[in-house]
GULUMTOR-406475 format. One record per residue: x, z, y of N, C-alpha, C in turn. Coordinates in steps of 0.05 Angstrom, whole numbers, plus 5000, padded with zeros to 4 digits. Layout:
N
XZYXZYXZY
...
end
This chain:
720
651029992347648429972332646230062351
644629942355642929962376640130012355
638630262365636730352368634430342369
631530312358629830242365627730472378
625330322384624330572405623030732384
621930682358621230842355623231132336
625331002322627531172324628031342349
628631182369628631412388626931622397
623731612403622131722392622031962378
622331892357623032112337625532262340
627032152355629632362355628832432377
628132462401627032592424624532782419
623632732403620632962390622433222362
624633112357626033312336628033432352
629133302373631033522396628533692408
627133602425624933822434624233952412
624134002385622634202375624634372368
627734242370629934372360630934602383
629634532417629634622439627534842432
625434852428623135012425623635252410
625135152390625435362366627435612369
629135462387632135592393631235772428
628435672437628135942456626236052436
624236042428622536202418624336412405
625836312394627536542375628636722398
629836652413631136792441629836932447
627236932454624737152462624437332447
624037242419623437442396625837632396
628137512397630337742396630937972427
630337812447630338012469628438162473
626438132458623838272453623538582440
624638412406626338692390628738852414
630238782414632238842423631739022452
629438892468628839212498626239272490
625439302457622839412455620139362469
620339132480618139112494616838862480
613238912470612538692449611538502469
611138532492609638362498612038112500
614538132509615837952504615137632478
614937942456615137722428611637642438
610737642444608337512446608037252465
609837362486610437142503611436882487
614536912474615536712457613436562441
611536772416610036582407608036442412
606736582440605236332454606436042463
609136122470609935902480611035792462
611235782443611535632416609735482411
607435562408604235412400604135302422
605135442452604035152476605834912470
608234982472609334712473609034432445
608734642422607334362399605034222407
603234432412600734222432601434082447
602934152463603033922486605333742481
606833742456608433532458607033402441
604633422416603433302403601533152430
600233312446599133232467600032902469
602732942487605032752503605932582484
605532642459607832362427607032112450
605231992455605731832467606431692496
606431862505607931782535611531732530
611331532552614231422543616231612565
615431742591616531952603616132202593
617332422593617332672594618832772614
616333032635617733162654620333342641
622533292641624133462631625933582637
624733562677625733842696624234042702
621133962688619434182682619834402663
620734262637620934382616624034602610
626134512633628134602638627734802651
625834812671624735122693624135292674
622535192653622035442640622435552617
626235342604627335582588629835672606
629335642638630735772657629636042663
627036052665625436302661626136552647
625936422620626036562606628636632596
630336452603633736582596634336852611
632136902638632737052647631437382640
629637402617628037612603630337702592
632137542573634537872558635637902584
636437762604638137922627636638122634
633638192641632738452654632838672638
632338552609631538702583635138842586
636838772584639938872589640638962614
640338932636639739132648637939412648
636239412639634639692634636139802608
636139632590638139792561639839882578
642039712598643939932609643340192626
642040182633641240372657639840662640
638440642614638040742603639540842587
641840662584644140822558645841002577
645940912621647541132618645841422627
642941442626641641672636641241872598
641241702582640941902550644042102554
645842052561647842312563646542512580
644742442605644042612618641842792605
640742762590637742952585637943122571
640543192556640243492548640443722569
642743632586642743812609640543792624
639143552627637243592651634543702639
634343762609631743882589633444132600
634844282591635744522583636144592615
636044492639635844582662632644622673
631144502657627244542659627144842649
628044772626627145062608628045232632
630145232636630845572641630245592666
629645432694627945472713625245442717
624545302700620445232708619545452682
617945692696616945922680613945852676
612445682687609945542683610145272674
610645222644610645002635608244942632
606345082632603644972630603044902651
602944932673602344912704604544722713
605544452711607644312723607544052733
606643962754606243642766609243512758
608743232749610843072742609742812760
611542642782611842552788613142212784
612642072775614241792775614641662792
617841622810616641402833618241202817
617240852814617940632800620340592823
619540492846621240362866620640092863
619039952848618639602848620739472818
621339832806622139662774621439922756
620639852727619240052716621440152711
621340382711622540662696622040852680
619540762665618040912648620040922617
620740602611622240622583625840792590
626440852612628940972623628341312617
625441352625625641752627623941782597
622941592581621541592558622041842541
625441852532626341972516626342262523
626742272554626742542564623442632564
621442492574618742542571618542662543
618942502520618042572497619142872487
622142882495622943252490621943352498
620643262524618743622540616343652532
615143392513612443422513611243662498
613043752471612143952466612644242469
613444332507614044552524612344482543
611544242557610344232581608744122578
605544132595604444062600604443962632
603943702628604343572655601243472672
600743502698599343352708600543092726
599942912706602342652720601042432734
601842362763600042142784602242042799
602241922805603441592825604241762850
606041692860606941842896606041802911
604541532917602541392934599441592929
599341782920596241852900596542142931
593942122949593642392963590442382953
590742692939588042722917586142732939
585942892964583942932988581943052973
583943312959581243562941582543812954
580344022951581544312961582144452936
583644542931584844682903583244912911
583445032884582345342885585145442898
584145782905587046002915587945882885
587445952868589545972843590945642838
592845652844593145342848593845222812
593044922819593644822794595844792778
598344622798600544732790601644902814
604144942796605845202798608445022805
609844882796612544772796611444422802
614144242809613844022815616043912794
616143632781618543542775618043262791
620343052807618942812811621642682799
621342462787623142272776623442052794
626641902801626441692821628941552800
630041372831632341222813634141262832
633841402850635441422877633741462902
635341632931634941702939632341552957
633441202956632641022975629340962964
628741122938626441112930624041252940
625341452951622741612963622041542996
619741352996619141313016616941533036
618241433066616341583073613241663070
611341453055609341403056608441603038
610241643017609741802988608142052994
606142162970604942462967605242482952
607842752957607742992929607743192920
605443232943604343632949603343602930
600143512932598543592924599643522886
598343652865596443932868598344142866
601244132881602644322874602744452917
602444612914603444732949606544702956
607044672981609944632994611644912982
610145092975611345332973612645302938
612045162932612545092899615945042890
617345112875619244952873619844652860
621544482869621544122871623444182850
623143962828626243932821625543632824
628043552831628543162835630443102817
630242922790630942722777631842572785
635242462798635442202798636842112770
635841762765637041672737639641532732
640041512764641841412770644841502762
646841372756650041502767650941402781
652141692784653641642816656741592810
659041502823662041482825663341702831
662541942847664242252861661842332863
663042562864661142792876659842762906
662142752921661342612953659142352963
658542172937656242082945654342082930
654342312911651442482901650442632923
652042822930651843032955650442822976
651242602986649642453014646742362997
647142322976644242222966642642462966
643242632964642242882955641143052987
643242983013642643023037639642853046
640142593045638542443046635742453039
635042663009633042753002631743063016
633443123020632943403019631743403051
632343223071631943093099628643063092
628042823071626042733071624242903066
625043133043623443343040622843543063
625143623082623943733088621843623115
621543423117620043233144617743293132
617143393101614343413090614343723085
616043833105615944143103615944293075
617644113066618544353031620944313030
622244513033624644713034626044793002
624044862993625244902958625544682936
627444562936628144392926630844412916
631644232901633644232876633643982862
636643792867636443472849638843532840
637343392817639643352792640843092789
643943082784644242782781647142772768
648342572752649742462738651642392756
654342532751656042412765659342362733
659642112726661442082702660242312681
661042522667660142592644658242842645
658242922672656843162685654943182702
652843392692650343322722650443572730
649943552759650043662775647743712786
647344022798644344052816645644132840
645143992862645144032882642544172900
643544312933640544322946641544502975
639644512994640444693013640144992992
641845133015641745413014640345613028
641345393067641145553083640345373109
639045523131638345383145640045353176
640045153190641545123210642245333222
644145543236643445713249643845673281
642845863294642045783320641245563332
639545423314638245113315635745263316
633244993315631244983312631444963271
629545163269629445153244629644873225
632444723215632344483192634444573177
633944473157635744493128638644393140
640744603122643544563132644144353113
647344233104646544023090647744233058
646844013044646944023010649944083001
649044332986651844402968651244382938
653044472925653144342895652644702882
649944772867648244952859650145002837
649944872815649844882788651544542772
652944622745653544282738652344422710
653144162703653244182668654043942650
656344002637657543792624658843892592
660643942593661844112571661444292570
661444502596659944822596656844802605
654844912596652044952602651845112631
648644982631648345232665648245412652
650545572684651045872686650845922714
651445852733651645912763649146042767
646745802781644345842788642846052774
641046192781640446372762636846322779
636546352793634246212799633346042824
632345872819630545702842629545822865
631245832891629746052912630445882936
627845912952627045852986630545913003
630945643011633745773029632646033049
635346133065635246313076635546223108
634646383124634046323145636846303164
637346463165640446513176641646493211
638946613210638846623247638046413250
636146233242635145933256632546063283
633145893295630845913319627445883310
625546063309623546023299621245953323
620145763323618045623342615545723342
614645913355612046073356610346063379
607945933366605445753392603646043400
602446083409600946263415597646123437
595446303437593246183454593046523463
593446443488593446633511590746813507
589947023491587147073487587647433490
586247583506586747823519583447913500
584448243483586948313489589048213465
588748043440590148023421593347953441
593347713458596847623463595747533489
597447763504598147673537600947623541
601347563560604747493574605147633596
606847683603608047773637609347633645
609847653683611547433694614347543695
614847803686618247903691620147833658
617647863635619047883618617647533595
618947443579618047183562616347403538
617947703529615347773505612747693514
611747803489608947763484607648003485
605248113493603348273496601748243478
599348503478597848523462597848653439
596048713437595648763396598048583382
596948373378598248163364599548093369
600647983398603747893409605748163404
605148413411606348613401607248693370
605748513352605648493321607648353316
607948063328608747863318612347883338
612048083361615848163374616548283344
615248583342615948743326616848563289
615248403280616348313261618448093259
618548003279620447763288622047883310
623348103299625248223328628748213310
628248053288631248003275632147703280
630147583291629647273286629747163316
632146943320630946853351629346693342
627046633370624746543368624746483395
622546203403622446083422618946013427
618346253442615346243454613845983463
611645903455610545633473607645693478
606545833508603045763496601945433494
600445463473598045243476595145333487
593645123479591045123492589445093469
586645173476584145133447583344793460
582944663435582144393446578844413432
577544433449574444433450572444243439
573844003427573243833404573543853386
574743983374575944043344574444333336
574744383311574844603296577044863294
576945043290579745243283581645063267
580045003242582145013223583744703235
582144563238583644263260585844363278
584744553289586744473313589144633303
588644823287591045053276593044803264
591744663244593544423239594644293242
593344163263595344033292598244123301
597344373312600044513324601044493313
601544653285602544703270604444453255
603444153254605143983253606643793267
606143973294608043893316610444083320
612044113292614244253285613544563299
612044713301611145003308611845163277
612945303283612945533250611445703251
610245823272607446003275605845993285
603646163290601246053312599746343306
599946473328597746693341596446653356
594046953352592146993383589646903379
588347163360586547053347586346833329
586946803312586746543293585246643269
582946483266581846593249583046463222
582446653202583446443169581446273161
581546063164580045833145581845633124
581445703103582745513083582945203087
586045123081586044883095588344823070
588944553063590544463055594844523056
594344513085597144403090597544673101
596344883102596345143129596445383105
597845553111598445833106598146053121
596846353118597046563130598246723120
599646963136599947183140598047423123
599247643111597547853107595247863131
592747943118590447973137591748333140
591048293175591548543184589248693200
587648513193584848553217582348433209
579648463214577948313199575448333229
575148043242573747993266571447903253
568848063270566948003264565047813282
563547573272562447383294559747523295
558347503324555947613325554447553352
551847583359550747493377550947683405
551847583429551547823449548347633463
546847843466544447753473544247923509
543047843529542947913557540648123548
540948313566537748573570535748503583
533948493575531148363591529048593589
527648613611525648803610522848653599
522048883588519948893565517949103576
515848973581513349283588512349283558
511649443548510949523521509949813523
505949743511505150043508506250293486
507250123474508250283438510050523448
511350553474512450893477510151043481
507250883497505651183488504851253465
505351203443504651343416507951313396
510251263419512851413400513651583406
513351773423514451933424514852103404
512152193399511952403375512952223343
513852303320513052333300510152333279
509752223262508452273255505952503248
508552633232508052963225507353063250
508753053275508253183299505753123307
504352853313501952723317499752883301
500152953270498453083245498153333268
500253493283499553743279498453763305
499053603324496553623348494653583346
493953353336490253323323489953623305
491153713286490353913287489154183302
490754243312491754533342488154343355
487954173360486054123375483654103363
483854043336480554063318480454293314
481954493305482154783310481254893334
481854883366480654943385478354843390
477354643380474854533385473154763360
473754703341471754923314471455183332
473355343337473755533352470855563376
471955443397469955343418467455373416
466555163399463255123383462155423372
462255483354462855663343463756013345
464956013365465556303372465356313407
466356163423466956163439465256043450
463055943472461655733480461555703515
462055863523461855903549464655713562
466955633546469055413557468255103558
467855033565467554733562469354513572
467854343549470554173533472953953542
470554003586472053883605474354113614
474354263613475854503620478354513594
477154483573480054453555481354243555
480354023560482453753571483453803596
482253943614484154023640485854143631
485954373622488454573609491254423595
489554173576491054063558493053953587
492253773598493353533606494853743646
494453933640495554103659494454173683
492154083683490154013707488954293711
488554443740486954713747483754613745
482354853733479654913728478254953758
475654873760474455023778473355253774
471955363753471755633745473355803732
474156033723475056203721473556313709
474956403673473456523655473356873666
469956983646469957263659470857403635
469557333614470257473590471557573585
473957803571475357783558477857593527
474557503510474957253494475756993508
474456963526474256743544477556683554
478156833569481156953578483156943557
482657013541484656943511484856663509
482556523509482756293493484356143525
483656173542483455973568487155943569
488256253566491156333561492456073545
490356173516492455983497491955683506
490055563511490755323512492155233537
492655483559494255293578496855343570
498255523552500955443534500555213528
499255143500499754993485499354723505
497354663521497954383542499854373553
502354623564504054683580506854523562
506654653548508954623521508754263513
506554243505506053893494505953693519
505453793543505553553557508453503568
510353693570511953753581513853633553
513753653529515753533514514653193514
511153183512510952923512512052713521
512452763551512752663580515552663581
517552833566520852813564520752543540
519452633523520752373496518452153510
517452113528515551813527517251723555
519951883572522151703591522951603566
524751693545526351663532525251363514
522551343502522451193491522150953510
520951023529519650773544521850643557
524750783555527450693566527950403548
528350553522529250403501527250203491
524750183493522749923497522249793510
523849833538523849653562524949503561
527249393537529549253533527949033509
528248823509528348653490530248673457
529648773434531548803427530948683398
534048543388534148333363535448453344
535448503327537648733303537948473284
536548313284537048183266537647863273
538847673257538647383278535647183264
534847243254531647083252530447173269
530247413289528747483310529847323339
532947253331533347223351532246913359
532846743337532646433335529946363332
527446573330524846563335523446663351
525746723372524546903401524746613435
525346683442525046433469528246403477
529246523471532746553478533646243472
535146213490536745963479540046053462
541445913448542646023440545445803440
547545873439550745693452553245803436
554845673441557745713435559545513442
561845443432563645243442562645133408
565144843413564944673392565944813361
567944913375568445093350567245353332
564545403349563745553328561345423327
560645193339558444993324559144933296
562744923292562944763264563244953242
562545213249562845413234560345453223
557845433239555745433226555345183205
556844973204556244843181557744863159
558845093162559645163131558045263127
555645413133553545473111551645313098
550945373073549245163063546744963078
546344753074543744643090541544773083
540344863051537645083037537645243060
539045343073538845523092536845543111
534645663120532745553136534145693175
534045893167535546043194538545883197
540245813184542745743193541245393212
539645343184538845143198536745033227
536045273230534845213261536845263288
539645513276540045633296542045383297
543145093278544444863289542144683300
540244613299538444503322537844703345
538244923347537844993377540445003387
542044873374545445093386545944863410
547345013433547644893466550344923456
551944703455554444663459556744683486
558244903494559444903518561844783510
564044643535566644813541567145043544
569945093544571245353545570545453565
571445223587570445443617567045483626
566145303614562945373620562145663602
563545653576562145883566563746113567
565846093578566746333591565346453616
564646233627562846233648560646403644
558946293626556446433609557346603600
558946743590559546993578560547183605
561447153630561847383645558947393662
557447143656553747263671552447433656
552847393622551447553603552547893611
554947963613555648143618554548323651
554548093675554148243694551048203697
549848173677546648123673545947963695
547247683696545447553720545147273695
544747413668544547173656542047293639
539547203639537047313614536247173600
536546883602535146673579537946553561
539846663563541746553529543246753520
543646623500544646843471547046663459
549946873470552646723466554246723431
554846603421556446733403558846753407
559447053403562347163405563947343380
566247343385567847473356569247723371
568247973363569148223361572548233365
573448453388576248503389577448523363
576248753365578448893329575349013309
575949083287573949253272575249523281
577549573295578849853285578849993312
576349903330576150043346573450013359
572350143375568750063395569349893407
566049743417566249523432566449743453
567349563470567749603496565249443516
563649643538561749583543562749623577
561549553593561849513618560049613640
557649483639555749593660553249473640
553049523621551649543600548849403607
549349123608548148893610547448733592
547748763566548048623545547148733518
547648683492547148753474547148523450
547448743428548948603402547048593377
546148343363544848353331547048623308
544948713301546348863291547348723255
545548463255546448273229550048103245
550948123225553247993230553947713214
554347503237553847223225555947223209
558747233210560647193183563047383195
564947483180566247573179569647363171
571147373187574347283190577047453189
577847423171581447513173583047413193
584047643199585447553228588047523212
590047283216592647333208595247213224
597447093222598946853230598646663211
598946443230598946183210601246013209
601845943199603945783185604045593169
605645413162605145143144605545363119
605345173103604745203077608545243062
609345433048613045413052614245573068
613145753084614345793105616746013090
618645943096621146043076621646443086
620646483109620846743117618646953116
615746783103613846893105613547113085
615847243064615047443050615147573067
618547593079619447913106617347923123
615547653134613547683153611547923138
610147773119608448133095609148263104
611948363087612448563086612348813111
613348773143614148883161610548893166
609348733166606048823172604849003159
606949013123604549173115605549543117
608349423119608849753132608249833158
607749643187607049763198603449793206
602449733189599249873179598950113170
601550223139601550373128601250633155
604350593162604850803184603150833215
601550633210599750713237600450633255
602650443264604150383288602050143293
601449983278599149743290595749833304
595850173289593250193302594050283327
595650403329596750493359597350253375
598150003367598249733383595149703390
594049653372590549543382589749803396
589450093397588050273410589250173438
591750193444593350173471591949773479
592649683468591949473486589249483489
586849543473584749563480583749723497
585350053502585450183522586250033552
587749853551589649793580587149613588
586349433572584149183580581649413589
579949533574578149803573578849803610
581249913615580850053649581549893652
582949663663582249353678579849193681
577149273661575849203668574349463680
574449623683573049863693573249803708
575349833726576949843748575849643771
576249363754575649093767572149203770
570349273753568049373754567349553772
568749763783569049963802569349843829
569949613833571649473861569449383865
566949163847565848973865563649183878
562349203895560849263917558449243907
558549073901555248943890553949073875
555849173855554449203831555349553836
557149663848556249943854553250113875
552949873896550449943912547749833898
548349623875545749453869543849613850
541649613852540049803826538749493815
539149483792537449293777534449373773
533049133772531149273766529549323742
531749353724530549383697531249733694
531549823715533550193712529350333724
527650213739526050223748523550183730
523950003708521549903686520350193678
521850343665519350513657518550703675
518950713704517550923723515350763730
515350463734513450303740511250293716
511550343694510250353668508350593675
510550743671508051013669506151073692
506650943720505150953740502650693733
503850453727501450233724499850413700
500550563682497850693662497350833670
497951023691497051293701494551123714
495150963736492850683752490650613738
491550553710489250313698488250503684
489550703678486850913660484951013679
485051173704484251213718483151003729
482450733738481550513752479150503716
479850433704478450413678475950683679
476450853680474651043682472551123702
473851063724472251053749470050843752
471450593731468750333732466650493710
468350653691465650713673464450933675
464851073698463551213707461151033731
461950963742460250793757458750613744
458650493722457150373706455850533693
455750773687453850913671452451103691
452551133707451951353732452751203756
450351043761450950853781449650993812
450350993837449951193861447451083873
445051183882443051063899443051023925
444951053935445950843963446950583954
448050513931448650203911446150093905
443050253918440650143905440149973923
439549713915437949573935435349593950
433349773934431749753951432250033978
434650183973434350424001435550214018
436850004007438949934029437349674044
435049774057432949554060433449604088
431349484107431049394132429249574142
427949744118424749874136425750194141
423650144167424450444183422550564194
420350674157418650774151419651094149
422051154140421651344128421351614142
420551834121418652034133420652244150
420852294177422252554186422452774177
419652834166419853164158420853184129
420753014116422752914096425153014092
426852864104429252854120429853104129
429053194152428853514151429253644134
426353614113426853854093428653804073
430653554068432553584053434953724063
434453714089437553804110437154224105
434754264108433954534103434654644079
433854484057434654624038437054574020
438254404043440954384032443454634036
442354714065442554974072442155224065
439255214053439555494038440855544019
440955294004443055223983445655413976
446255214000449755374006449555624015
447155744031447356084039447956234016
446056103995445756243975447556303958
448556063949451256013939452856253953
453956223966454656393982455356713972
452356863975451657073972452257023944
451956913925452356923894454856953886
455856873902459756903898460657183914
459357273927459557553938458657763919
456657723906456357833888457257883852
457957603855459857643820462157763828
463457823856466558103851464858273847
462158413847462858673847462258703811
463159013798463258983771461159033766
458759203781456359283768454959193771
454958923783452658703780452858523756
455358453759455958273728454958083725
455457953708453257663697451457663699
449257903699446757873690445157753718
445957943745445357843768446357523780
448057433773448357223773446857053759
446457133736445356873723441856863731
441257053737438257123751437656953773
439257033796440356903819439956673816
441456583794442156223797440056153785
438856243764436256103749432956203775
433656363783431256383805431056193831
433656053837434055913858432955693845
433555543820432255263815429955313807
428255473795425655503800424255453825
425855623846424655483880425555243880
427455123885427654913887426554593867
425854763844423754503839420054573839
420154743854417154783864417254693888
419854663903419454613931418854273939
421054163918420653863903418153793900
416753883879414053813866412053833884
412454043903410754033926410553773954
413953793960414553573968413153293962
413453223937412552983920409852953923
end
């Protein structure tokens, strides 16, 4: 019986819908069935597409129907994934009581706990679901992707406390992954696999395999849990290689739990060292860490710190170098992840991500060494004295003056500034009153000029020097001012509002190491006066050490640094490291390290100071500034006086008209000035012959002298 087309037709439009109906249903049930809706949504879209488009197509006499075959090939294959994850998930639900009841009783900061998911390229979210939802009301999680590096600085108080990361296996954790942050290396890991395993023997290699990877990201405390037939197991190192270079030994089996609950493990702890070889960088910096050529210890303050605490531990010395592009906390970093486990010699603490210190055992102060420059400055003649002291000489002297006026008149007032200023009189008092007073004031000039003249070396020493106490004086004075790169980048941790931080980074001269080492041994032997170095203090716990005292220090101090060791972040030995530092502080044995090495450097440079030639025969000439001082004012007061004396009392040989051409003038003139210049002095003469004897006295004298200028201005007037 043969067929017509449009019978056929219709039976090809009722098989396709009979096709349609029988996947749609298929979707809807693998949908229900791995809980996932978007499935059933899928089905009933594709239900509504394909009526459209076969109502579309009723009339085409082809239908693609190796098209339509791809894609209930598609979709046959949704319950296969959906049954796969149901399985994978039915066999991890035996696991989560043990692996809940193994949270509780190790993670003591459930509030504080990073949770980790790594997918691997298939979800695993509806697999740990059930376990997520038991912890949710004990933990609080901060939960991000492994690929996620936050590139934030946590506070000290860190955010979390504990780590959990969930995988599916070992082959999941790629190298690329971050899963420090916000928890520190020092944190304890626990690792989730969802997997089961066949033996114990290849849990344990999966478990090696992680604990490798972990530690390549330098965390050591770790702990995975995993399903092996009806029991899980926590595996983890214990201990570390010994007589190796410090790596994790391999993985033993911690703790199980199956029919009996955890009991073994009792807590989560940093393996143990176990004689591993510890890798300790050092920067050759005297006096914190020197070396010798007989022996590999270390010297110094600090190299002596770091034998003494590490004298149970082999350890394998390496110096490095400061790299003069970078920053501290850069380059501390560096080393430090070129597998180094410590780093001394001066290191200052700057908070860093990936970097850990040591108890601070020391606290270095940064500050300016500025060169000595001579300074002429009048201000020592009015420091010497005090104030109060200044009040009481103007006194003592308005008092001798009231005196004077007043009782006394026959001293004059050029004669008591001679006395003052130490200078001999040409007369000689007769009086008795006279003689008293003449007494006291050549004490009291004797006494004051003689202390004046001691405190005006002393001041005019200490004002001959250029001097900065503070650093706004210094960065608004003519000085130029330098450092290396690394403490250029120190000044930009202070704020930009800053107006001083901010000039002293536009004037800052950037050196190398060896240039401004360079600059720093001119500043010292003073052949350096126009820059101003920045340098960081030996120790606080002892004096600077000064040399041929060329230099000098702000007494403001730009910042202050903890001196400590550094270390990654984890470092599994760093309690014992504390500990042995902080007893030997207690007991005094570290101040006796810094006094002694600072002593030994102290006379090596003496010493070396004592040898050069130069500088024992050389007098600088800033040792000379204030003898030259007080002689140029002794000059200019005196040159000053002598013009104003000549300006006010000008000489008549300076007259122009005697100093003429004519040679008029009168002989007998001339003569009679020559005559009675003569009697003058006879007289004089006889008048001083006569004041020794006592019974002439004043009175004949003063007769004498007032009868002589009577003649002599009659002899004048007559003359004229």
């Amino acid at each position: 019986m043969k067929t017509t087309a449009t019978e056929c037709k219709k039976l090809f439009c009722k098989q396709n819908s009979i096709d349609i109906i029988q996947t749609t249903a298929l979707s809807l049930h693998s949908s229900i069935k791995s809980r996932r809706p978007w499935y059933a949504f899928h089905a009933v879209f594709f239900f509504f597409f394909s009526l459209w488009d076969g109502n579309k197509n009723r009339g085409r006499k082809d239908i693609d129907v190796e098209k339509r075959q791809a894609v209930n090939l598609t979709l046959n294959k949704m319950p296969e994934d959906a049954t796969n994850e149901e399985n994978r998930r039915e066999e991890f639900l035996p696991a989560i009581p043990c692996v809940k009841s193994f949270l509780f009783k190790h993670i003591s900061n459930e509030n504080k706990t990073s949770l980790v998911v790594i997918d691997d390229e298939e979800d695993i979210n509806g697999i740990i679901k059930p376990l997520l939802v038991s912890l949710h009301s004990n933990f609080s999680f901060f939960r991000h992707t492994a690929d996620l590096d936050f590139g934030l600085k946590f506070t000290p108080n860190k955010f979390a406390l504990s780590t959990i990361i969930v995988m599916q296996n070992a082959s999941s954790f790629k190298e690329s992954y971050y899963v420090v942050d916000p928890c520190d290396r020092d944190c304890p890991f626990v690792i989730i696999l969802t997997s089961s395993f066949q033996d114990q023997e290849t849990f344990l290699e999966q478990t090696a395999v992680l604990t490798e990877s972990m530690w390549l990201r330098r965390i050591s405390t770790a702990v995975i849990l995993g399903r092996v037939a009806e029991t899980v197991f926590a595996a983890g190192s214990v201990t570390f290689e010994p007589d190796q270079v410090c790596s994790l030994s391999f993985p033993v089996v911690l703790d199980e739990c199956g029919k009996e609950p955890w009991s073994k493990l009792e807590k989560i702890e940093p393996p143990k060292m176990d004689n591993c070889v510890i890798k300790v960088a050092y920067f050759k910096e005297d006096p914190y860490v020197t070396s010798e050529n007989d022996t590999d210890q270390l010297r110094g303050f600090e190299g002596s710190l770091a034998e003494s605490v590490l004298r149970h531990q082999k350890i394998i010395r390496e110096e490095v170098t400061w790299d003069d592009n970078n920053s501290f906390a850069e380059q501390v970093k560096m080393i430090l992840n070129s597998d180094f486990d410590l780093l001394i010699g001066r290191v200052l603490q700057q908070s860093s991500d990936d970097i850990d210190y040591s108890t601070t055992y020391d606290m270095l102060k940064m500050m300016w060494l500025i060169p000595r420059v001579p300074n002429v400055s009048l201000e020592g003649l009015i420091r010497p004295f005090q104030f109060y002291v200044w009040l009481a000489v103007v006194g003592s002297l308005l008092l001798g003056i009231v005196i004077k006026v007043f009782l006394i008149r026959d001293l004059s007032f050029l004669d008591i500034f001679a006395l003052i200023i130490g200078v001999s009189t040409s007369r000689q008092p007769t009086r008795p009153s006279t003689k008293i007073q003449f007494v006291a004031w050549s004490i009291f000039g004797l006494f004051l000029t003689q202390l004046y003249v001691d405190s005006l070396a002393d001041e005019l020493i200490n004002l001959s020097d250029l001097r900065f106490d503070t650093m706004s004086q210094l960065v608004s004075s003519s000085f130029e001012i330098g450092g290396t790169t690394a403490f250029s980048k120190v000044f930009e941790m202070f704020e930009e509002t800053d107006d001083i931080f901010r000039i002293v980074r536009s004037k800052f001269v950037t050196f190398n190491q060896s240039d401004y080492l360079a600059q720093y041994r001119d500043i010292l032997e003073g052949k350096n006066s126009t820059l101003a170095l920045v340098i960081v203090l030996n120790s606080s716990r002892s004096d600077v050490i000064e040399t041929n005292h060329a230099y000098t220090m702000t007494t403001d101090v730009i910042c202050s640094f903890p001196l400590g060791f550094a270390t990654w972040k984890g470092f599994p030995n760093m309690k014992y490291v504390d500990d042995d530092i902080h007893n030997l502080i207690d007991f005094g044995i570290f101040d006796y390290m810094i006094d002694y090495a600072l002593a030994k450097n102290k006379y090596f440079v003496l010493s070396q100071t004592a040898q050069e030639a130069e500088y024992k025969t050389e007098l600088h000439m800033r040792h000379f500034v204030p003898a030259f001082l007080v002689i140029a004012i002794g000059f200019s007061g005196a040159l000053l006086l002598f013009i104003l004396e000549v300006a006010l009392y000008p000489s008549k040989l300076l007259d122009e008209e005697i100093f003429t051409d004519e040679q008029t003038a009168d002989l007998e003139v001339q003569e009679w000035l020559r005559t009675c210049n003569e009697i003058f002095k006879l007289t004089h003469l006889r008048l001083c012959q006569i004041s020794t004897k006592r019974d002439e006295g004043n009175a004949i004298e003063n007769f004498l002298y007032n009868d002589l200028n009577i003649k002599r201005r009659h002899i004048i007037q007559d003359e004229v």
